[in-house]
C-alpha positions in Angstrom: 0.0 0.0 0.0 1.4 3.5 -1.0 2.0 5.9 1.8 -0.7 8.4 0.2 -3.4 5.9 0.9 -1.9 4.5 4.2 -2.6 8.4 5.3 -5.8 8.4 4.2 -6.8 5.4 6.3 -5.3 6.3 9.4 -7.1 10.1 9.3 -10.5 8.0 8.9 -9.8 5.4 11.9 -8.7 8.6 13.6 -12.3 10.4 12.7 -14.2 7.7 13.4 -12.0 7.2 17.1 -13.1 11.1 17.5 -17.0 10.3 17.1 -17.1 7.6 19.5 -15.4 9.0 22.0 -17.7 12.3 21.2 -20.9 10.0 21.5 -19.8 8.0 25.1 -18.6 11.6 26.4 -22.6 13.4 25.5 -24.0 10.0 26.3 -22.5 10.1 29.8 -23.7 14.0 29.8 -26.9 13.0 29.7 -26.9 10.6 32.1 -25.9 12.0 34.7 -28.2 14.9 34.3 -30.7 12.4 34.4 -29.6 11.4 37.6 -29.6 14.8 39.5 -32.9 15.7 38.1 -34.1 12.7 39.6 -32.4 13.2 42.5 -33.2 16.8 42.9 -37.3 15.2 41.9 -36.7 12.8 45.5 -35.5 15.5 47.4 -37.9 17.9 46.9 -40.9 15.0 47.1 -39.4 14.7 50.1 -39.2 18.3 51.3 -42.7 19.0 50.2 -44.1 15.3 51.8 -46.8 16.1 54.6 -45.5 14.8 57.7 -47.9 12.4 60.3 -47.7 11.3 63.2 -48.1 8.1 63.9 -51.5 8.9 65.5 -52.3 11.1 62.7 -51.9 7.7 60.0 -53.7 5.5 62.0 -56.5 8.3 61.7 -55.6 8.4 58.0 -56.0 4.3 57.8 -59.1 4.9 59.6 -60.8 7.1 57.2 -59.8 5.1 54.2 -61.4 2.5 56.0 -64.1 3.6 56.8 -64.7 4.8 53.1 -64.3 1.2 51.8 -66.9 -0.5 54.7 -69.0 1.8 55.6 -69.9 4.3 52.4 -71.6 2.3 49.9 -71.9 -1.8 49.0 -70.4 -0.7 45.8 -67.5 0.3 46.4 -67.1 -2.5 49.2 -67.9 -5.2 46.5 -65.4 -3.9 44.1 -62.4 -3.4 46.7 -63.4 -6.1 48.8 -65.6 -8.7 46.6 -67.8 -8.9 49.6 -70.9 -6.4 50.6 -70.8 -4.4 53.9 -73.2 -7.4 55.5 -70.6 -10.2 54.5 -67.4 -8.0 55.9 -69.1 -7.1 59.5 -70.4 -11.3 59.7 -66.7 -12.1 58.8 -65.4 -9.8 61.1 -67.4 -11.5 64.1 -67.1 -15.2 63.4 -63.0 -14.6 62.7 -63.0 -13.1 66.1 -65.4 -15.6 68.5 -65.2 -18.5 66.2 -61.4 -18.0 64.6 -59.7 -16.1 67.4 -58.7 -13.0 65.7 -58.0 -9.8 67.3 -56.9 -6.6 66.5 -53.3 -5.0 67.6 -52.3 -2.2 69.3 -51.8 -0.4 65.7 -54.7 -2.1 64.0 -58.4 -2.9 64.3 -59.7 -6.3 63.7 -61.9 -4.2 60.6 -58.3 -3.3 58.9 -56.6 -6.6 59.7 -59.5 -8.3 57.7 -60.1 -5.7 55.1 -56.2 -6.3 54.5 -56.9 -9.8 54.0 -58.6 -9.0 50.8 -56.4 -7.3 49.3 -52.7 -7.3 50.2 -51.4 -11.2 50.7 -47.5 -10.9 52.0 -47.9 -9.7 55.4 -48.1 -11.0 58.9 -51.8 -10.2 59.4 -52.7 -12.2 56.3 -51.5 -15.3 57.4 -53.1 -14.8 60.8 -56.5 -13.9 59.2 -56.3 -17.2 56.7 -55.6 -19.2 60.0 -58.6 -17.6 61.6 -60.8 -18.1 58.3 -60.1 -21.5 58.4 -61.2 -22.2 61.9 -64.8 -21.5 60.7 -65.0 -24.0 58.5 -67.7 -26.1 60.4 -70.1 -23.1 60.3 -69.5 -22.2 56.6 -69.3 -25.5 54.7 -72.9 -27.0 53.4 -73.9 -30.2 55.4 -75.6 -32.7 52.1 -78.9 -33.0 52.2 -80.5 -35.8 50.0 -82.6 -35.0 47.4 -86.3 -36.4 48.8 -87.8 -39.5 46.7 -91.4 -37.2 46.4 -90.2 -34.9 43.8 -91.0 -34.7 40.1 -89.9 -37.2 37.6 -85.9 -36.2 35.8 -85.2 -35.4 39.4 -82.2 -37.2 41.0 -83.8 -39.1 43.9 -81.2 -39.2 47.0 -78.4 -36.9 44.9 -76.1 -35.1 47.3 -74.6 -32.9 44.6 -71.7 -32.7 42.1 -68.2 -32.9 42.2 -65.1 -32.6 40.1 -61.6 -31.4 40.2 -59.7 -28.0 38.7 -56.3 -26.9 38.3 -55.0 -23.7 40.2 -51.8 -22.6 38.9 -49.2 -22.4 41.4 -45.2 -22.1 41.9 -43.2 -24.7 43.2 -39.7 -26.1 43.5 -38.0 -26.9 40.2 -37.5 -30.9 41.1 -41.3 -31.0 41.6 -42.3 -29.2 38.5 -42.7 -32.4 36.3 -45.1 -33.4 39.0 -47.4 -30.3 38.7 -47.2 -29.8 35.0 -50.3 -29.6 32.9 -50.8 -30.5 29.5 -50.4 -27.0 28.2 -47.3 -26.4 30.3 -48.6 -24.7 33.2 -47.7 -25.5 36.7 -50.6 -26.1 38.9 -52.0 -28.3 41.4 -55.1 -30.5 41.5 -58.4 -29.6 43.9 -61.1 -31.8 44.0 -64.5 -29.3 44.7 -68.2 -30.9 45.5 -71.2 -28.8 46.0 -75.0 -28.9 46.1 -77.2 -27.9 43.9 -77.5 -24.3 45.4 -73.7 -24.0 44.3 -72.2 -23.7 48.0 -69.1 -26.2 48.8 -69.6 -29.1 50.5 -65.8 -30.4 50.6 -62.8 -29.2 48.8 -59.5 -31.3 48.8 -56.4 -28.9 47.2 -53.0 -29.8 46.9 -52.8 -32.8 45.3 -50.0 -32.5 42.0 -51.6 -32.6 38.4 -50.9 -35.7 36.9 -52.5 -37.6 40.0 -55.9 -39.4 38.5 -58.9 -38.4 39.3 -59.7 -41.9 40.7 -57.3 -41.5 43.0 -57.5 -37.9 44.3 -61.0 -39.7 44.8 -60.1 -42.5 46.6 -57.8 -40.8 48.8 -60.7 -38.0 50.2 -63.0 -40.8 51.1 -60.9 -42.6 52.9 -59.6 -39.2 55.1 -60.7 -39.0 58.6 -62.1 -35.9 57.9 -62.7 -36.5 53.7 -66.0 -36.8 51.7 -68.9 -38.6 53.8 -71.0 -40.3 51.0 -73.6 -42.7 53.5 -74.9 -45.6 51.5 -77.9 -45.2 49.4 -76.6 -41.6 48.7 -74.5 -40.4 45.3 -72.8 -37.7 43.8 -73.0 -36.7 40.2 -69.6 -37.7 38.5 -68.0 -37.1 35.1 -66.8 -40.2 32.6 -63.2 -39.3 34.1 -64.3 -41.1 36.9 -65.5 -44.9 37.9 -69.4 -45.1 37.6 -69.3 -46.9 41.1 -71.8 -47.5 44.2 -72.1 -43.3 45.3 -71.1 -42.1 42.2 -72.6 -41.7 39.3 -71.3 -41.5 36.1 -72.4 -41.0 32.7 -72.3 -43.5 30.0 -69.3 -43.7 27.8 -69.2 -43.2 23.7 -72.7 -41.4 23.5 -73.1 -37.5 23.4 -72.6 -35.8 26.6 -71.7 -32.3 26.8 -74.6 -30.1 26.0 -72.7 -27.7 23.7 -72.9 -31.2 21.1 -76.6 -31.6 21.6 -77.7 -28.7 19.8 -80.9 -28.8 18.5 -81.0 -32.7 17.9 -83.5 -34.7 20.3 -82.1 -38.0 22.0 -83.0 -41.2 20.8 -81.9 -43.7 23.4 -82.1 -43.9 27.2 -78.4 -43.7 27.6 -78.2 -40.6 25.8 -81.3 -38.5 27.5 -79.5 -39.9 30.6 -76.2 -38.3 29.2 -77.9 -34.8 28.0 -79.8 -34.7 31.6 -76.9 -35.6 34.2 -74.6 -33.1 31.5 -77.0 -30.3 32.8 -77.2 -31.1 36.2 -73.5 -32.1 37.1 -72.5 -28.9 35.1 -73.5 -27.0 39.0 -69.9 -27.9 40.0 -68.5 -26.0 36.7 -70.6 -23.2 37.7 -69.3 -23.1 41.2 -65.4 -23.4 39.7 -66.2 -20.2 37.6 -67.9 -18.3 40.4 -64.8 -19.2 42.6 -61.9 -17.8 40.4 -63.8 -15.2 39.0 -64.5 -13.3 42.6 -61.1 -14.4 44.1 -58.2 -12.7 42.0 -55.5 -14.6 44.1 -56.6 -18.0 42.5 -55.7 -16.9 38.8 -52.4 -15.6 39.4 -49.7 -17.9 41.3 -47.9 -16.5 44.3 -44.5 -17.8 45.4 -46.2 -19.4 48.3 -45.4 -23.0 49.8 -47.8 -25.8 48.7 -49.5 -25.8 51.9 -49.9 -22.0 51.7 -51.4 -22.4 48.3 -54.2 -24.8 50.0 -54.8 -23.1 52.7 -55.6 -19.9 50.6 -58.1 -22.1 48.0 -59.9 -23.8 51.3 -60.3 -20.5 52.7 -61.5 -18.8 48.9 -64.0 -21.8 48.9 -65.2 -20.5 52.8 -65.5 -17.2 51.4 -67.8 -18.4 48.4 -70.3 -20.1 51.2 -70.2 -16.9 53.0 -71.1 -15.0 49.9 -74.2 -17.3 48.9 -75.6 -17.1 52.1 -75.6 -13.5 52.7 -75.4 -12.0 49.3 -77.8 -14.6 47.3 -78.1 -14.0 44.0 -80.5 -15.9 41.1 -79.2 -19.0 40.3 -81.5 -21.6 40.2 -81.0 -25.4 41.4 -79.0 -27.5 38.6 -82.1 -29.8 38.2 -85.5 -29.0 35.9 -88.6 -28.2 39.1 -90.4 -25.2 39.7 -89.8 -26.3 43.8 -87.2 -26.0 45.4 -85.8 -27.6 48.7 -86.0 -26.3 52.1 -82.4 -26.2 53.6 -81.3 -25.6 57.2 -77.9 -25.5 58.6 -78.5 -28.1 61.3 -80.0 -30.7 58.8 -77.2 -33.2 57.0 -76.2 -36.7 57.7 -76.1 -38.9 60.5 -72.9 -39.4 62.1 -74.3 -43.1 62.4 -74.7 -43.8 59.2 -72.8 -46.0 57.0 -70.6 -44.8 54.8 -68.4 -45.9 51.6 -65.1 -46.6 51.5 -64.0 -47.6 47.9 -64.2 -47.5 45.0 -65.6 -50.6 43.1 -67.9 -51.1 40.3 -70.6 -53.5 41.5 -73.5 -54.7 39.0 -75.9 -53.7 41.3 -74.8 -50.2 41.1 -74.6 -50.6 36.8 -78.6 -52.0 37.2 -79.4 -48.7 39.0 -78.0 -46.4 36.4 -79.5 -48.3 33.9 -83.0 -48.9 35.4 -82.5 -44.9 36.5 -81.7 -43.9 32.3 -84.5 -46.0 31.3 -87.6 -44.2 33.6 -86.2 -41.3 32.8 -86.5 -41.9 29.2 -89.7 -43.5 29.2 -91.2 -40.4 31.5 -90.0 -38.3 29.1 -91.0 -40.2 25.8 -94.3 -40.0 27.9 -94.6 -35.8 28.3 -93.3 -36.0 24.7 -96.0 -37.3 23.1 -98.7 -36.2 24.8 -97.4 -32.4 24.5 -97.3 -33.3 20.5 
């Protein structure tokens, strides 16, 4: 290379040397007047910041308070997800049922309006403890349905249950365990209810690939687990066993209703199908009423497993507490125009005998099938003479 052109590449590197060290030098310019103005912006938020004393933010606290529970049920229901009712009958059973007081800094009001809404400090653990505890007052004893209704009614049905996943965060060696289909991590929670969608058990915690057999299995063998006395059954879907106090639907005939349409059944195992679709469907309801009022079970929170239950059971408390004292329409999940009486004190007899497996019997097939057939025939019945 001639010395003319080694000069002429030596004043470009040293041009371009010249712009990149003009570019770091403004770039650092500008950074670090970002800097003071945001430092000068902290000082003088602090300068200009009203100062309390502590008396004067507990009086603060007070009045925002006071503004969520005591204004309007509207602006309760939206910040709280419960009316002003619901929040002062919490506030007493957490405190003579639960054990919960209020601090030297906080009223029992606060503590469980807090609850609600902020999950990572101490008094939210110490209110779930204290929700929990009234348990025995806020989930549904099941009441048979009576053998003297009207015809498609489930004669000695205690309700409907199935299982939903709640998304949840733990450990990376028990990942695998949790992991859904789609690649979410979340646990399994068996939910059974009534027909006047209000909780009658809930098991959480179990991982996501367990079977629903076994999830099953495992809460009616408990101490404490699902209570199914003989001669009683809950409404099951074709994931599970079609067994002596569950009943199941029949497998390869139309089911969901969505695939019914407009098309009329034509054998007794499928009105039996479109019918127990309908009614069992109460439990889905109560699934979608859960996570849609309780924000806490769509998003995961890097809580332990046990945590995680905890806060479903006590979501599932909260539901019960909801249907009782804010009732809405809903209807019962089976075709009447009656409905059953309820009372707290009725449900079943500690006597009674109750099941303990799971086993398919023919006796039990023979009901379901003798059950499909009346129904089909009653309605063959109304059919015809409406036509």
């Amino acid at each position: 290379m001639i010395p003319s052109q080694l000069a002429i590449v030596r004043r470009r590197k040293k041009r371009q040397i010249e712009l990149l060290l003009l570019f770091m030098v403004v770039n650092n310019i500008v950074t670090i007047m970002y800097l003071v103005m945001c430092m000068m912006g902290v000082i003088v938020y602090e300068i200009e910041r009203p100062r309390y004393s502590k008396s004067e933010k507990k009086h603060l606290r007070q009045k925002h308070l006071d503004s969520l529970i005591k204004d309007s049920d509207i602006v309760c229901k939206s910040e709280l997800c419960v009316n002003r009712r619901t929040f002062y009958v919490l506030c007493e059973m957490v405190r003579d049922v639960g054990g919960l007081n209020g601090t030297r800094n906080m009223s029992l009001e606060e503590i469980v309006a807090m609850f609600f809404g902020e999950s990572v400090s101490r008094n939210f653990h110490r209110c779930l403890l204290a929700v929990l505890k009234i348990h025995t007052h806020l989930l549904k004893k099941p009441t048979p349905i009576t053998e003297d209704c009207e015809v498609d009614r489930w004669n000695n049905c205690l309700g409907a249950l199935d299982d939903t996943h709640i998304s949840v965060h733990v450990p990376s060696e028990d990942r695998a365990r949790y992991q859904t289909r789609k690649g979410s991590i979340a646990m399994n929670v068996l939910g059974v209810c009534n027909p006047n969608l209000e909780f009658i058990y809930v098991q959480p915690g179990w991982e996501r690939s367990a079977h629903d057999g076994r999830v099953l299995r495992d809460a009616i063998t408990r101490p404490n687990g699902l209570k199914v006395p003989l001669g009683s059954y809950y409404l099951v879907d074709a994931g599970y066993t079609n067994c002596e106090g569950f009943l199941a639907p029949y497998r390869g005939h139309r089911y969901h209703l969505k695939e019914w349409g407009d098309r009329q059944p034509i054998s007794a195992e499928e009105y039996f199908n479109m019918k127990h679709s309908k009614a069992s469907n109460v439990i889905e309801r109560c699934f979608g009423l859960l996570k849609g009022r309780w924000g806490i079970l769509r998003t995961p929170f890097f809580f332990p497993i046990c945590t995680h239950r905890r806060i479903v059971q006590a979501c599932v408390l909260l539901h019960n507490l909801n249907r009782k004292h804010m009732p809405t329409n809903y209807t019962m999940y089976w075709d009447s125009d009656s409905e059953e009486g309820e009372s707290d004190d009725e449900g079943l007899d500690d006597e009674v005998e109750l099941i303990t497996q799971i086993v398919t019997t023919d006796t039990w097939t023979t009901y379901r099938n003798n059950l499909a057939q009346n129904m089909f025939n009653n309605w063959r019945l109304r059919h015809s003479s409406q036509t």
